[in-house]
KOLDRENVEX-755957 format. One line per 3 residues: their letters; for each residue x, y, z of C-alpha. Coordinates in steps of 0.1 Angstrom, whole numbers, plus 5000, padded with zeros to 4 digits. Last residue first. Layout:
N
a) X Y Z  ...
END
This chain:
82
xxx) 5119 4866 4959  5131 4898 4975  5143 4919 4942
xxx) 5111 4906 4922  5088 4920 4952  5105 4950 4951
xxx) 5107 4954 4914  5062 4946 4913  5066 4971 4941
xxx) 5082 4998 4924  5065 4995 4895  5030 4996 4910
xxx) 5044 5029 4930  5051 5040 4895  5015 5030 4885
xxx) 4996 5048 4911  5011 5082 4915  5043 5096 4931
xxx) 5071 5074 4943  5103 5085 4968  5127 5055 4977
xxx) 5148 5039 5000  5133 5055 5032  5097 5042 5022
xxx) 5078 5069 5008  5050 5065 4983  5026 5098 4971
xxx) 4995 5085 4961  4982 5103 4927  4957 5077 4912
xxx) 4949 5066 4950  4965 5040 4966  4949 5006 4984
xxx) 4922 4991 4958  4947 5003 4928  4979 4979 4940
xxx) 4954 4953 4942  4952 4929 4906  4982 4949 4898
xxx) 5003 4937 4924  4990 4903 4932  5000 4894 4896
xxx) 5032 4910 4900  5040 4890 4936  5048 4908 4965
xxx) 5028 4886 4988  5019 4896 5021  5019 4930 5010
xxx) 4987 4934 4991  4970 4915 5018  4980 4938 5043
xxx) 4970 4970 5027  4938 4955 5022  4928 4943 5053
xxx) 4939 4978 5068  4918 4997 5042  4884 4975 5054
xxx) 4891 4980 5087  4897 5015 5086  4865 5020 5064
xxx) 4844 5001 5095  4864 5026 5120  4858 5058 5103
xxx) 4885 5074 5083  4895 5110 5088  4915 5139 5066
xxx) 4924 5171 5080  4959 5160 5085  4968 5137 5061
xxx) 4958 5099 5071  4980 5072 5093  4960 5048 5104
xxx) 4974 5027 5072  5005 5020 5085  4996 5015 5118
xxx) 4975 4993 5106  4996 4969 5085  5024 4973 5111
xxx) 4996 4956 5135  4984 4930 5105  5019 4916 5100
x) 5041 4927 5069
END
């Protein structure tokens, strides 16, 4: 994932809901360091520093709710593509 998919990405916040730019920053870097290497190790180490305990996970394949299944899912993605 580049860093401009990596912040659209993470621009995006519920309605109602706003980030400043200095947090933005800080969630984008994250976001895009978890996924430029879908490893397990890098998956738990940072899974929890970009999604809450109940994130909601969407990505047209599949539909995850909460922390550790989208851990789960990722540690399988990452397994899948390596």
């Amino acid at each position: 994932m580049n860093d401009t998919t990596a912040r659209s990405t993470a621009k995006r916040m519920p309605e109602g809901h706003t980030i400043d730019d200095a947090d933005f920053e800080k969630l984008a870097g994250r976001f895009a360091e978890l996924f430029s290497s879908l490893t397990e190790e890098g998956i738990a180490d940072q899974v929890r520093d970009v999604y809450a305990a109940d994130a909601y996970l969407y990505d047209t394949l599949k539909e995850v709710r909460g922390v550790d299944s989208i851990c789960d899912y990722l540690t399988e993605s990452g397994e899948a593509v390596s």
